[in-house]
C-alpha positions in Angstrom: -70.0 -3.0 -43.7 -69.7 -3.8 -39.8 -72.8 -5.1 -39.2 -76.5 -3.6 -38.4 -77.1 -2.7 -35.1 -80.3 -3.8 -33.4 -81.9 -0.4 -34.5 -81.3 -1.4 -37.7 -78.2 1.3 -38.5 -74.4 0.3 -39.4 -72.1 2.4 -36.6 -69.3 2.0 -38.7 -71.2 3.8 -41.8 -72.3 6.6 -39.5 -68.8 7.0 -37.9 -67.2 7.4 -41.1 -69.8 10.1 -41.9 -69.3 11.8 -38.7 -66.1 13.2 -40.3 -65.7 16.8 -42.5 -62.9 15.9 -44.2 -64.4 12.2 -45.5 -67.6 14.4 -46.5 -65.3 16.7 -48.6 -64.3 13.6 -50.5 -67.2 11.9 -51.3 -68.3 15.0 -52.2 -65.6 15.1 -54.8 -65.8 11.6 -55.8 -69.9 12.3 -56.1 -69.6 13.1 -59.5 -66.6 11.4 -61.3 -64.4 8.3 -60.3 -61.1 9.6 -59.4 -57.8 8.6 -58.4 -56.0 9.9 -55.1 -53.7 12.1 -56.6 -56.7 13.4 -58.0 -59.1 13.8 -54.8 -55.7 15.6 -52.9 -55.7 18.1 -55.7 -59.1 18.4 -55.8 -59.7 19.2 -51.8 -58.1 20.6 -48.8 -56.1 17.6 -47.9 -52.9 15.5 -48.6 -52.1 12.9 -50.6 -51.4 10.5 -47.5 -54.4 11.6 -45.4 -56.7 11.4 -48.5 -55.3 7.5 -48.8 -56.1 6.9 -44.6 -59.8 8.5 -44.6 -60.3 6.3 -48.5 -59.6 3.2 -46.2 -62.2 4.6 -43.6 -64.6 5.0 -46.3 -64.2 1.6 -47.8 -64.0 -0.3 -44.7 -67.6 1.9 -44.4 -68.9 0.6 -48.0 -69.2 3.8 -48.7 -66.8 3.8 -51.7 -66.2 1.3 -54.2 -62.5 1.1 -55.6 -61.5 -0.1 -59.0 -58.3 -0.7 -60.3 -56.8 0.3 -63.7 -53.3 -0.8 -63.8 -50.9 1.2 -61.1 -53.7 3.4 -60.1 -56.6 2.8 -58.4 -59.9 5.0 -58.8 -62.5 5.2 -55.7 -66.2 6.2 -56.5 -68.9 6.5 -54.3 -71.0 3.4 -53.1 -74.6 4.8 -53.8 -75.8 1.9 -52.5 -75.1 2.0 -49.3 -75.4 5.6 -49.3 -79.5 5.3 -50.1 -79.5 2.4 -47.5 -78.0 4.6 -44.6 -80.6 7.6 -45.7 -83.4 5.1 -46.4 -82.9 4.1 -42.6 -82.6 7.7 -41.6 -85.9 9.1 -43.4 -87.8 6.0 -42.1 -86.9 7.0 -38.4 -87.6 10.9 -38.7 -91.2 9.7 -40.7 -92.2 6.9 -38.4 -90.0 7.2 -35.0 -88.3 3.7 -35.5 -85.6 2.4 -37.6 -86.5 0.5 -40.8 
């Protein structure tokens, strides 16, 4: 992750969230690890625009990446996707950032 900002949120988290096309692929990876030949197939984008938002995504933490010989399969970070929404509910409910 980049870093938490003083009000207690990661930009870089929120700026790779801030994207339709990297929702449409965690979305796909939400249920089963898959590879990127896999996520291409599997939603409205190519092959090497799938690989450049993957990068955004990891460089977020928001997907974990595990290798299995040649290919390598990208699952979503759960973790840091209950952090981010931990942070978010905490502001609507109390008006500050947890």
């Amino acid at each position: 992750m980049g870093g938490l900002a003083n009000n207690g949120f990661d930009c870089e988290i929120l700026k790779a969230l801030a994207d339709d096309v990297r929702i449409e692929i965690l979305e796909t990876i939400g249920l089963k690890e898959l590879n990127v030949n896999e996520i291409a197939q599997k939603t409205s984008v190519s092959r090497p625009t799938v690989s450049h938002h993957l990068q955004i995504l990891k460089r977020a933490d928001l997907v974990s990446a595990r290798k299995d010989g040649k290919e390598t399969f990208y699952s979503v970070n759960t973790y840091t996707l209950t952090s981010i929404s931990q942070s978010l509910l905490g502001f609507i409910n109390f008006g500050k950032f947890q």
